[in-house]
N, C-alpha and C positions, 0 to 999 in steps of 0.2 A: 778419905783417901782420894787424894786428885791424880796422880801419877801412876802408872804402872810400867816397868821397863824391862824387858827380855833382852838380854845381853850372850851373846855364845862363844866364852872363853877361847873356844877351837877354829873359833874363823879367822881368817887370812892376815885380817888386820888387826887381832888383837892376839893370837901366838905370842907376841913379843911383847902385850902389854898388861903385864901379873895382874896387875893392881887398877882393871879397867872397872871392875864392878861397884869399888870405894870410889872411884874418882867419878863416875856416875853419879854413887847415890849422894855426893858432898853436892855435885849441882842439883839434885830435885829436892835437896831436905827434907822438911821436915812434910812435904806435900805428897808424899809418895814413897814407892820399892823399888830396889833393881835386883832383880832374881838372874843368875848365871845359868846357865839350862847347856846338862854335859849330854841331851842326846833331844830327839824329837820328842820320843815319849814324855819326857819332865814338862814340856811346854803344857800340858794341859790342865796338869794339876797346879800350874800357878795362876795359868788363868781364871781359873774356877776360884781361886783365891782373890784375884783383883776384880770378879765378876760379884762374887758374897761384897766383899768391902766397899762397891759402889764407884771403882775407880773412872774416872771420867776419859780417862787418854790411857791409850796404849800403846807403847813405844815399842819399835821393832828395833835393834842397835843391829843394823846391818841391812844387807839387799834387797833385792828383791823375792829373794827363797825367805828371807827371814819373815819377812810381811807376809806371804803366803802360806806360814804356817801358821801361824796368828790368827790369819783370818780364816784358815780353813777351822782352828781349833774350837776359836771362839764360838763361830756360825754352830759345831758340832754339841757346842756346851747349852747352846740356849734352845737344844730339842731335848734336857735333861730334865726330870721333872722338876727337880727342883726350881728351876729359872724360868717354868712353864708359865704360872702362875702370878707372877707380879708384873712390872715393867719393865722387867728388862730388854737391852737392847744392844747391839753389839756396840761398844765405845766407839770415841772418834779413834781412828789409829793411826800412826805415826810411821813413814819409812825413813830412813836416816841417813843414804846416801854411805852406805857401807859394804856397797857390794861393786860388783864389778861391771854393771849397766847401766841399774839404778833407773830403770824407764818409767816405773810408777809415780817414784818423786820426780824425775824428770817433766810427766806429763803431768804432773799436779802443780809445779814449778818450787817444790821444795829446794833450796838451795842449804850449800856448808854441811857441816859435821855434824855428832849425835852433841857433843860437848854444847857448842852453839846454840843446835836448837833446843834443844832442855834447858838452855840458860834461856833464851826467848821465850821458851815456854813456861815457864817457874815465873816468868816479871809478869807475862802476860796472867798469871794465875793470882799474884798477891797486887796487881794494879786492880785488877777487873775490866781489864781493857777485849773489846770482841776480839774475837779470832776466826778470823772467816773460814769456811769451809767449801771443800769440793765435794760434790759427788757421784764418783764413781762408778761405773756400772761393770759387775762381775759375770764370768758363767759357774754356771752349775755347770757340775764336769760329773759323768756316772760311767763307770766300766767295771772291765775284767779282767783281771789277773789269773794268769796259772801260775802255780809254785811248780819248783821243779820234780815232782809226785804227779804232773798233771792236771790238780785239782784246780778246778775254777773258782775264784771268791769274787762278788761283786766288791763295786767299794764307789764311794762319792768324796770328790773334792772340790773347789772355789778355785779359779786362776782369771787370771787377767787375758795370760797371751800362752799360746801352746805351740813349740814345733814339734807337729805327729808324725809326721815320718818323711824319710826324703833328703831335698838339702836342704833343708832349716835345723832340721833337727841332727844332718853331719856338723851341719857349719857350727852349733854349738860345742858338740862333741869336739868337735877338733880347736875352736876357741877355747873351750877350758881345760884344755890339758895343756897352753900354754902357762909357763910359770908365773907370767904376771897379763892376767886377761885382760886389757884395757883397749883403747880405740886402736892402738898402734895396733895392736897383735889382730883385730879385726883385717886392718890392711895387710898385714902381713896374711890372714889363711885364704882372703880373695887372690891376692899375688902371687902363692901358693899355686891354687889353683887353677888361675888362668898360665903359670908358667909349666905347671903339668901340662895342660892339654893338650898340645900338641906331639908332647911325648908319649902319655899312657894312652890313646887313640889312633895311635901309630907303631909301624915297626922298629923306631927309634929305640920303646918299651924291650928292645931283646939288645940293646948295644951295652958291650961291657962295661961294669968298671973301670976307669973313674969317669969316661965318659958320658955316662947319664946318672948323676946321684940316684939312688935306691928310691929316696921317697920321692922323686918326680913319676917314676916308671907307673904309680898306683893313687897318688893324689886325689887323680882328679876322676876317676871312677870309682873308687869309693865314697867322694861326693856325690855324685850324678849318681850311685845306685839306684833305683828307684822301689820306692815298698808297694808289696804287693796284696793291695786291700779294693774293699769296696767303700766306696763312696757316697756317701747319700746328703743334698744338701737342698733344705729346705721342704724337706720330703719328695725331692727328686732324685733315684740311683742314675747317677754319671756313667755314661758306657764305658770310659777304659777302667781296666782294673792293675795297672804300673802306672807311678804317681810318682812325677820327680820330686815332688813337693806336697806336701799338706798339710795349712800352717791358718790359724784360728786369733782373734784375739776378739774382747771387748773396748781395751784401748787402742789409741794410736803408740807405735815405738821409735824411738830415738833409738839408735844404737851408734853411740859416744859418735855423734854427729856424720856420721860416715853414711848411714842409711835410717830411711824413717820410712816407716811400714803401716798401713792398717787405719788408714786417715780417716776412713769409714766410721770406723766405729766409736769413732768422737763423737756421733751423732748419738745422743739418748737412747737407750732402747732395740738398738741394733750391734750388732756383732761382725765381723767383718774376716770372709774367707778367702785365701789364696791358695789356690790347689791345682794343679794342673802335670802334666806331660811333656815339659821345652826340652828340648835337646840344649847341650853347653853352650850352642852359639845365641840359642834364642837367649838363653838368659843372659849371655856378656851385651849381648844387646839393649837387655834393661837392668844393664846398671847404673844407667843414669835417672830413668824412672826412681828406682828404690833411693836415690842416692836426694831427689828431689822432692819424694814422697807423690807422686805422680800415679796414674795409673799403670800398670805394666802389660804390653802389649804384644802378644800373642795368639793364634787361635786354639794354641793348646795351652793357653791359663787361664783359669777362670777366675776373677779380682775381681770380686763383689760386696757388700752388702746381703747380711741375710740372720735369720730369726733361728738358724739351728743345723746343726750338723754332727752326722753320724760315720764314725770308722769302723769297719770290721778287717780284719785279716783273714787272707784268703788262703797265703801258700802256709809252709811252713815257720817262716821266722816270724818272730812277735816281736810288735814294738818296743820302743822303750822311748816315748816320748818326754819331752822335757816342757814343764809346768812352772812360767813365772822362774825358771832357770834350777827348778830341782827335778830328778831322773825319775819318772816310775817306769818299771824296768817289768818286764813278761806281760806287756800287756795286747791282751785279742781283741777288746772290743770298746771306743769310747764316745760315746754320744754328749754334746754340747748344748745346752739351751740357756737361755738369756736368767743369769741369776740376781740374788741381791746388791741394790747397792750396798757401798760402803764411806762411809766419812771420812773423809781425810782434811785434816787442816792444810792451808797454806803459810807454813811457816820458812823462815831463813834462819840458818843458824851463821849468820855473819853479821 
């Protein structure tokens, strides 16, 4: 078996395409599987399937949550015993350009569809032509969850890029409850925002209907909330404990060319943290920074380069940070350190 493919009948772009999983597996033939997976849990036991049969490639059919459950699943499957013992190793794996940022193929330079590159990748498999590869450097992600009983559970996962609390992690919130999340709607919840500011930070905020639409009045301080945790980065606690921002990655991000974040952590072996305190103006100040990939400059941000970082929550709300663009929701505590790589081809599917 050379193929393995995770396809999720219920994401965005395949709703409306019954028959995505046949039309898959007619491009991998007779080299592989395409397994439809109706919840997270299912991902693990097929993996453990394409892990037993030796498959060489692992195909994500979707974004970048798709690829980060792959890979947190797989990394979790090769501390099972059974995979202890031989050589195993996590395949090469595949992100397909099926989500709605797509920054890991972005930063890989995967281009096109899942259609295309499984056809690229099927010729490449019965030519015997190379297939160059990237490799990518991940974190180990370790925290805590309380359910709503209170009860604390540790738990570990794999991601690339994290917004932990603050505005990275509004600005996504309120990016994907747009109906169609793409570059535009980026521009649109910065415009948002900067067109709130001067109403919800004023007493404009109390002027009737229709006067000041509803959602300008609150915008732009429910962005700017700031979470209230401690800090500790590189084994140093940061004195403030309100954090407009505090946002992690291993790679650099592309965000559908508007902004590119995290240049740092292109560098081998280093991880790269943005965390800090700006008030609204500091940050409309560096939007050309983000927008350039630049450093962003403030004396209340700190944009650096660094080997590990740890969140605690102080008051009463808990996080719900967003991992490679999926939610972990109630969490108190998450420490970041430099994890495994991971293989990714550089494929086109055009």
């Amino acid at each position: 078996m050379q193929i393995g493919v995770i396809t999720n009948p219920h994401s965005r772009k395949n709703k409306t395409r019954p028959y995505r999983t046949e039309q898959l597996q007619a491009i991998v033939g007779p080299h592989g599987r395409v397994h439809a997976t109706q919840s997270v849990e299912s991902i693990k036991p097929i993996l453990r399937d394409f892990l037993r049969k030796r498959a060489r490639y692992w195909v994500a059919d979707g974004g970048d949550g798709a690829l980060h459950w792959v890979v947190r699943n797989g990394l979790e499957l090769l501390q099972e015993p059974e995979f202890q013992g031989g050589d195993y190793r996590l395949p090469t794996t595949i992100p397909t350009n099926g989500g709605t940022i797509d920054f890991v193929a972005n930063n890989v330079g995967i281009t096109g569809q899942a259609e295309g590159i499984l056809h690229n990748l099927r010729e490449s498999i019965e030519l015997g032509t190379h297939i160059e590869e990237a490799l990518v450097d991940s974190m180990l992600i370790e925290g805590v969850q309380v359910d709503e009983d209170g009860n604390e559970e540790a738990f570990r996962t794999y991601g690339f890029a994290s917004a932990v609390g603050g505005l990275g992690q509004r600005f996504f919130s309120k990016y994907y409850a747009e109906k169609d999340p793409n570059p535009a709607a980026i521009v649109k919840v910065v415009g948002t925002t900067i067109a709130s500011l001067p109403v919800a930070y004023s007493p404009l905020r109390k002027l009737p209907l229709p006067m000041v639409p509803k959602h300008l009045r609150t915008y732009a301080t429910e962005m700017f909330k700031p979470a209230n945790v401690r800090v500790t980065l590189d084994g140093q606690p940061l004195d403030q404990t309100h954090f407009t921002g505090v946002h992690i990655a291993s790679m650099s991000l592309d965000l559908g060319g508007v902004f590119k974040l995290f240049t740092r952590a292109d560098v081998p072996g280093q991880m790269h943290a943005i965390v800090g305190s700006p008030n609204p103006l500091q940050i409309l100040r560096n939007l050309g920074n983000m927008h350039r990939g630049t450093q962003l400059q403030s004396r209340n941000i700190i944009d650096k380069a660094c080997q590990g970082m740890t969140v605690e929550v102080l008051g009463d709300e808990l996080l719900a940070p967003i991992i490679d663009g999926e939610y972990y929701k109630r969490v108190k505590r998450l420490t970041f350190t430099n994890g495994p790589r991971v293989r990714i081809p550089k494929l086109t599917g055009e």
